[in-house]
FIVEXVO-453899 format. One record per residue (C-alpha): residue in three letters; chain; x, y, z. Coordinates in steps of 0.25 Angstrom, whole numbers, plus 5000, padded with zeros to 4 digits. Example, Ala and Ser with C-alpha at 12.3 -4.5 7.8 and 13.67 -1.06 7.14 Angstrom:
BEGIN
    r  c     u     v     w
  ALA  A  5049  4982  5031
  SER  A  5055  4996  5029
***
This chain:
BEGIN
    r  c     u     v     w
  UNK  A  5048  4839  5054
  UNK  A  5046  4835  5068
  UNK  A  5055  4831  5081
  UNK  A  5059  4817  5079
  UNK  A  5070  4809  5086
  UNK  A  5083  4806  5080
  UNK  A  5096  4798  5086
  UNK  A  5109  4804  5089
  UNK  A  5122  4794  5092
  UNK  A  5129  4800  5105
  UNK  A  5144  4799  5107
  UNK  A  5147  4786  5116
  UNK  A  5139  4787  5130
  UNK  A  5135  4803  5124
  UNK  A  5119  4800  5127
  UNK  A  5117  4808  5139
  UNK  A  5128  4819  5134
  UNK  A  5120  4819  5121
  UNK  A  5106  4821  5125
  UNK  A  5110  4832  5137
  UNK  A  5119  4840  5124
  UNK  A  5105  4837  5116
  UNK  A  5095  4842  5125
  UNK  A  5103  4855  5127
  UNK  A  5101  4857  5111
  UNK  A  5086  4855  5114
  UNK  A  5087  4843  5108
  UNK  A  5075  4831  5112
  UNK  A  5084  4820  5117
  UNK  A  5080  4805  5121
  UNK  A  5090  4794  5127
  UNK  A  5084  4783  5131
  UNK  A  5092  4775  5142
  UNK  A  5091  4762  5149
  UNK  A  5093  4759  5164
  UNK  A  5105  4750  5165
  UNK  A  5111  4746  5177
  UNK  A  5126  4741  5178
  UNK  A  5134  4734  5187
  UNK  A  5147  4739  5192
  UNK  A  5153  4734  5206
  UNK  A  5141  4727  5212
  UNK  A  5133  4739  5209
  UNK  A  5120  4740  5200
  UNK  A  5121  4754  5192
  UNK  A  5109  4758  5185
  UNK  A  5112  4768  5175
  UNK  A  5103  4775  5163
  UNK  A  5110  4772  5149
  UNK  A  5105  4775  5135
  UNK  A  5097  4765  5129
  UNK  A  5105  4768  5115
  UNK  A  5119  4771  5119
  UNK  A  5124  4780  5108
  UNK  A  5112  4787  5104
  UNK  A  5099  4797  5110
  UNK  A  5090  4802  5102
  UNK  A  5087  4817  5097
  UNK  A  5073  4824  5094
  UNK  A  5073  4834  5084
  UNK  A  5066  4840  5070
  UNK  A  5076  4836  5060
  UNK  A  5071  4848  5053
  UNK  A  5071  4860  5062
  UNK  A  5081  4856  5073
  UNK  A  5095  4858  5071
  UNK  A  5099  4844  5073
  UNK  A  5114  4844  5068
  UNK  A  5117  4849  5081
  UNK  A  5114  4836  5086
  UNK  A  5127  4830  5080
  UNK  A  5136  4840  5087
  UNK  A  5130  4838  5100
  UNK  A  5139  4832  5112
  UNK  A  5136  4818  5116
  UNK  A  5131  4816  5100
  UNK  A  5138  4808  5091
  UNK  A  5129  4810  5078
  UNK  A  5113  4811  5075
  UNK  A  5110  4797  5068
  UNK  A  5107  4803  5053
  UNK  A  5101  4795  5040
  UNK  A  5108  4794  5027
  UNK  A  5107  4809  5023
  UNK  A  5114  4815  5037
  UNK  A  5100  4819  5042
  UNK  A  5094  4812  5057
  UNK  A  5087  4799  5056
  UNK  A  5074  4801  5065
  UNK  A  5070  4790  5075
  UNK  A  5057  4781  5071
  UNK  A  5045  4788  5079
  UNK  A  5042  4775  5084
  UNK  A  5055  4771  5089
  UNK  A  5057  4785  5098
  UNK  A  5041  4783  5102
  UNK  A  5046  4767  5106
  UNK  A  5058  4772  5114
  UNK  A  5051  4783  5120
  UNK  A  5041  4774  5125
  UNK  A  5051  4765  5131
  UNK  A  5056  4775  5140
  UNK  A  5054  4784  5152
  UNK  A  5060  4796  5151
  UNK  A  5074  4791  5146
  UNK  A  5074  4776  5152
  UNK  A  5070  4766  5142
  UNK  A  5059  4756  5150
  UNK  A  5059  4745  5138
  UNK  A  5071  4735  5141
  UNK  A  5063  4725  5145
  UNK  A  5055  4724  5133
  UNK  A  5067  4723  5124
  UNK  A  5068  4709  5126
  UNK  A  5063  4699  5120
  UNK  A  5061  4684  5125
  UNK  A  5071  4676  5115
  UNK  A  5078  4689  5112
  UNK  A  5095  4687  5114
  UNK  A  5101  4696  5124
  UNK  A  5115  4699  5131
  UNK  A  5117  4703  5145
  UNK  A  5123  4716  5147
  UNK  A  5126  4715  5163
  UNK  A  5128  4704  5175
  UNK  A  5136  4692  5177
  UNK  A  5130  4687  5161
  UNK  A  5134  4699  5153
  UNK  A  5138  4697  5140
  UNK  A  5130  4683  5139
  UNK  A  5118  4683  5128
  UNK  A  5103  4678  5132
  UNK  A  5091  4675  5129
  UNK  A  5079  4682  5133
  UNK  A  5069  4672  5139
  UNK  A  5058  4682  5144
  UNK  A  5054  4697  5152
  UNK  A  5055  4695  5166
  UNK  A  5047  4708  5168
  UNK  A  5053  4725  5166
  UNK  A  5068  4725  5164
  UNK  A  5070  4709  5167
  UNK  A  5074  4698  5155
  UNK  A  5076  4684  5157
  UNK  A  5086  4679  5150
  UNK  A  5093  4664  5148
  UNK  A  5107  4661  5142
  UNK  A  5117  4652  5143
  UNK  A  5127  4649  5156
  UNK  A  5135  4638  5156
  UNK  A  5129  4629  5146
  UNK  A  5115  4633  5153
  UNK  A  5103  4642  5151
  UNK  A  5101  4653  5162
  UNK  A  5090  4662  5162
  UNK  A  5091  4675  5169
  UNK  A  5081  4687  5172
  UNK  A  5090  4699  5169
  UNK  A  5087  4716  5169
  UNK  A  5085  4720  5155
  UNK  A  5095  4730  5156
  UNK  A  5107  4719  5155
  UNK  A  5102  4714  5142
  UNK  A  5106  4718  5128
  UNK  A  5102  4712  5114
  UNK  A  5111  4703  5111
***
């Protein structure tokens, strides 16, 4: 068989923990992250966090590396398995897609994740919580979006970072 990438649920916030505890196995690891900036106190904080919370992916050879250990590892919660207890391998196209997406760790698609129609909710600001529509890219990392206010429609040009699909 050949190395092919797998995923392994972490234990809550255990991606860092899990990849370091990985690597150290010599174990090929890939977490992707997202910049995200939070606001606290008046204050911008910009801050890497995983693009799936919960999960990083492992390389391996399912038949010549002891992947077992895996399970046991600190920060790892369970390697995601198929019906007959063996791993599920990642699609080829959809590690090569994501890889492609990235530098290094930092995913650099967010802004082409939206799609003009597409029915968002705000994650940050004065608007959090309220659901959108997405009226069009305003260029990398920027989304207008409208919804309603008061009775009103607003449209708003927001980072692509405080939107989630709704």
């Amino acid at each position: 068989m050949a190395i092919r990438w797998y995923v392994a649920q972490t234990r809550a916030r255990g991606e860092v923990l899990a990849k370091q505890h990985l690597e150290r196995q010599s174990f090929r690891t890939f977490l992707p992250r997202i910049r995200r900036i939070t606001r606290h106190a008046r204050r911008a904080i910009e801050a890497k966090v995983p693009l799936f919370p919960g999960y990083i992916f492992v390389a391996f050879d399912n038949g010549v590396d002891r992947w077992r250990s895996i399970n046991s590892t600190h920060g790892v919660k369970t390697l995601v398995t198929g019906d007959g207890g063996a791993p599920t391998p990642v699609r080829p196209g959809v590690m090569r897609k994501l890889c492609d997406a990235c530098d290094g760790d930092l995913f650099m698609g967010s802004a082409d994740v939206w799609v003009p129609g597409q029915v968002v909710r705000i994650e940050d600001g004065p608007f959090a919580e309220t659901l959108a529509r997405v009226e069009n890219l305003e260029g990398p990392d920027r989304v207008r979006v409208l919804f309603a206010l008061l009775g009103s429609s607003v449209s708003m040009t927001l980072p692509s970072y405080d939107l989630r699909p709704a």
